[in-house]
C-alpha positions in Angstrom: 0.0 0.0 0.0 1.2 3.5 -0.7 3.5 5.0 2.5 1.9 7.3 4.8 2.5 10.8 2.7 0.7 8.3 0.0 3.6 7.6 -2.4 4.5 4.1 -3.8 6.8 2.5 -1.9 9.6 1.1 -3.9 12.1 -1.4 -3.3 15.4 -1.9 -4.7 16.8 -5.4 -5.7 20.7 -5.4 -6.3 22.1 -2.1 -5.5 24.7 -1.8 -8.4 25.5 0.6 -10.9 21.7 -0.4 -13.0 20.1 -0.3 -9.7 21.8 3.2 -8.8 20.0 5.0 -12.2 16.8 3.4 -11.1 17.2 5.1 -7.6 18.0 8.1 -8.7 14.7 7.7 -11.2 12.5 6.6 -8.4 13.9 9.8 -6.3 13.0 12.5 -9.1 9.3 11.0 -8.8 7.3 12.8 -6.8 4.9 10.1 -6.2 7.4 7.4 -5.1 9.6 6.7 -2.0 12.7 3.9 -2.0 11.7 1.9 1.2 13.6 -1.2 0.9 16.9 -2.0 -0.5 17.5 -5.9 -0.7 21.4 -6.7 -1.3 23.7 -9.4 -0.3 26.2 -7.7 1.3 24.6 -4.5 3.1 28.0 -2.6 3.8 29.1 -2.9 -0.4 25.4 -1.6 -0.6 25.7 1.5 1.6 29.2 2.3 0.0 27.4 1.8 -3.2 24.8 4.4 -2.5 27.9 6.8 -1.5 29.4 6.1 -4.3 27.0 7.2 -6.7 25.9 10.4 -4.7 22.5 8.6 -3.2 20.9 9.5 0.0 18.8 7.1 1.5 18.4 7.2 4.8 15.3 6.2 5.9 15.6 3.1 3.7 15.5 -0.2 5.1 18.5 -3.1 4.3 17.8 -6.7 4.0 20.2 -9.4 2.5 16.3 -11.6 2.4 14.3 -11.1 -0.5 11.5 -12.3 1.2 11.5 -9.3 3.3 10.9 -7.5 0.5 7.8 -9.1 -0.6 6.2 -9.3 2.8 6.4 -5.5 3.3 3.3 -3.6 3.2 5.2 -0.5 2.2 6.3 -1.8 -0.8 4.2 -1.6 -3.8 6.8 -1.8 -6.7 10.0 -4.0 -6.5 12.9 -2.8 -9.3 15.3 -6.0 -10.0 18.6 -4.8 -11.0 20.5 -8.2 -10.2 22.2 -9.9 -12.2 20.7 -11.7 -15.3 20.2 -15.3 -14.3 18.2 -13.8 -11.3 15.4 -11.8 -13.0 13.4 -14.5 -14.1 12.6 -16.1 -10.2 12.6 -12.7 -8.3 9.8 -11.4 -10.9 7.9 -14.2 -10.7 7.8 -14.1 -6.6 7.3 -10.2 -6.9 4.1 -10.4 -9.3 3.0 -13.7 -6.9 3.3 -11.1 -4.2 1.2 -8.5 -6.3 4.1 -5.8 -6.3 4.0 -3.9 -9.8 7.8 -4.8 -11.0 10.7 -2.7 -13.2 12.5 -5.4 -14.4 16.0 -4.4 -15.7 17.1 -6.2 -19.0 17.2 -9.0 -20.3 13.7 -10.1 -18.8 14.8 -14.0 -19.3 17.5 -16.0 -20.6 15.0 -18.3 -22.7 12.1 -18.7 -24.2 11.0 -20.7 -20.9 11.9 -17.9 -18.5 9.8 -15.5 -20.2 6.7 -17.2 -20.5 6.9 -17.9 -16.6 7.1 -14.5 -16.1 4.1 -13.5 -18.7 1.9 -15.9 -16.8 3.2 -14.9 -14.0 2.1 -10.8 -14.7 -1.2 -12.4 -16.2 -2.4 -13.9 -13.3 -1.2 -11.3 -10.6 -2.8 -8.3 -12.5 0.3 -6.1 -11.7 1.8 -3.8 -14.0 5.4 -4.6 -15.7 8.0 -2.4 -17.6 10.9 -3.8 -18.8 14.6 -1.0 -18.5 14.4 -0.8 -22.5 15.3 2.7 -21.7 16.5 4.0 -25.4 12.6 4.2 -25.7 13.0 7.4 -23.6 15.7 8.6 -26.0 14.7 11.5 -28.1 16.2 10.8 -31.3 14.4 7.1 -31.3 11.1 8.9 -30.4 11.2 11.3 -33.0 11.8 8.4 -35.5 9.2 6.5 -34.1 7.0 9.3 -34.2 7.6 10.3 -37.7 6.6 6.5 -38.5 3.6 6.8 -36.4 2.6 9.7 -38.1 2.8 8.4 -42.1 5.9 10.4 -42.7 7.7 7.2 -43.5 5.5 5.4 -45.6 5.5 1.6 -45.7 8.8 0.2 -43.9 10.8 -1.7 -46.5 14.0 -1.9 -44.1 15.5 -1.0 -41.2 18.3 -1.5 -39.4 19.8 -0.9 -35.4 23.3 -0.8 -34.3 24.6 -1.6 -30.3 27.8 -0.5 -29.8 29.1 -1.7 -26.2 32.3 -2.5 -24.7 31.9 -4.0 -21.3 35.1 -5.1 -20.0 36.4 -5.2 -16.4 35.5 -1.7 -15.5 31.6 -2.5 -15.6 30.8 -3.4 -12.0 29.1 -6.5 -12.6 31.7 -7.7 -14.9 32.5 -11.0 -12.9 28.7 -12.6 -13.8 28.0 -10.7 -16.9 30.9 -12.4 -19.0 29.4 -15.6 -18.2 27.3 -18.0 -19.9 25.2 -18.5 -17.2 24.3 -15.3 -16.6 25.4 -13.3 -19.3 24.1 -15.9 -21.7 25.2 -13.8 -24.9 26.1 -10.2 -25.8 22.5 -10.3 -27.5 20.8 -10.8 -24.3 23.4 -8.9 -22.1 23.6 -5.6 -24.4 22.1 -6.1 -28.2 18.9 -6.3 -26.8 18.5 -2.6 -26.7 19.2 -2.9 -30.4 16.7 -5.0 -31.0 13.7 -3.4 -28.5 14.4 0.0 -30.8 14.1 -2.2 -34.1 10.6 -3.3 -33.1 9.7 -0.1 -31.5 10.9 2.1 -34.1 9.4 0.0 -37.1 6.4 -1.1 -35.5 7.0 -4.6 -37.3 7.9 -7.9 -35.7 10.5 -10.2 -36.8 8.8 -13.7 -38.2 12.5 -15.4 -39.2 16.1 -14.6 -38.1 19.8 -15.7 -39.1 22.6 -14.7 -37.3 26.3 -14.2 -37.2 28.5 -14.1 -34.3 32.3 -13.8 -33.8 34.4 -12.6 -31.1 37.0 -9.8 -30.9 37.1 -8.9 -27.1 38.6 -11.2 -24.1 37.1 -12.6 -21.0 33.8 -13.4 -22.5 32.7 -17.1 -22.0 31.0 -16.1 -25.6 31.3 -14.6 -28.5 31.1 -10.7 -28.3 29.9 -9.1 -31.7 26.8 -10.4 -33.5 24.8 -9.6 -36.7 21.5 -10.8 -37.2 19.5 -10.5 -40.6 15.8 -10.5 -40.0 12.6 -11.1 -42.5 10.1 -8.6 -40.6 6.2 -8.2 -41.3 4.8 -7.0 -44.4 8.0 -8.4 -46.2 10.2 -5.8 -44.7 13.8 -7.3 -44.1 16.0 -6.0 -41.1 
């Protein structure tokens, strides 16, 4: 339920860099408060939040995720862990009926995502997924001008990701890997791929890909080019 001045109380789960532009987010919102942070090490969280200039000080600390889900002043949970981790924590969270920001990827697999769409179906709560290039001006006016006809039929189009995570990224010791990384598709080219769709307005109905590798430390291959067919026989 909303916190006594009647904003939505959110909590915070994994208080990393991802998790620090949600905070700062929440805390521009006039209608919501940060009431629960839920990390695994409390102090790394606290000198987290210093780190990144955040002042929190009437937020709570809990290493039990389940304490976030009890708590009747939370009414939105934000997961910012690490990828292998959204897929149970949103389930749990929309079981709970807390409304979720779920950062990206949503799910490793086809599998994952499905138990979190039923899981949002059945709960009734409300679900955004951190595809925040949606939010960027250029891709809006572009997806405005295609909204409004300016663009005519969409014959092609085309998205490029340019990313290069390496050891400086805090959560470089889990995103390299396969098991929670999964793929620089999933870990980064994802953003490529949500502007595609959102952009275009056209869903991809076949897809070929190419992948290679030209940075170290991945347990995968780091630069990918997939060829789409779209709808209406649009190619991307």
């Amino acid at each position: 339920m909303p916190t006594v001045d009647r904003k939505l109380g959110v909590a915070i789960s994994g208080i990393g860099w991802c998790a620090s532009q949600h905070i700062a987010a929440f805390l521009r919102n006039p209608h919501t408060q940060v009431t629960w942070l839920c990390a695994r090490d409390p102090a790394r969280a606290r000198a987290n939040l210093e780190r990144y200039g955040l002042q929190l000080p009437d937020a709570r600390i809990t290493t039990r995720y389940e304490d976030v889900l009890a708590a009747s002043d939370v009414d939105i949970v934000s997961i910012a862990t690490p990828n292998h981790l959204h897929a149970a924590e949103a389930v749990a969270a929309a079981a709970a009926g807390k409304h979720l920001l779920l950062e990206k990827p949503t799910g490793l697999d086809v599998d994952e995502l499905i138990r979190i769409r039923d899981a949002v179906r059945r709960a009734r709560v409300r679900t955004i997924v951190s595809f925040e290039l949606r939010f960027n001006p250029y891709l809006k006016f572009v997806r405005w001008l295609r909204t409004e006809g300016w663009l005519g039929d969409i014959r092609f189009a085309r998205t490029q990701y340019l990313s290069h995570v390496t050891d400086w990224y805090s959560g470089w010791n889990w995103v390299r890997t396969r098991a929670s990384g999964r793929s620089h598709l999933l870990a980064a080219g994802c953003h490529a791929v949500d502007a595609l769709r959102w952009c275009s307005g056209l869903e991809p109905i076949a897809v070929s890909a190419f992948h290679t590798r030209f940075t170290e430390g991945y347990e995968y291959p780091t630069s990918i080019v997939a060829n789409m067919t779209l709808e209406r026989s649009a190619l991307g």
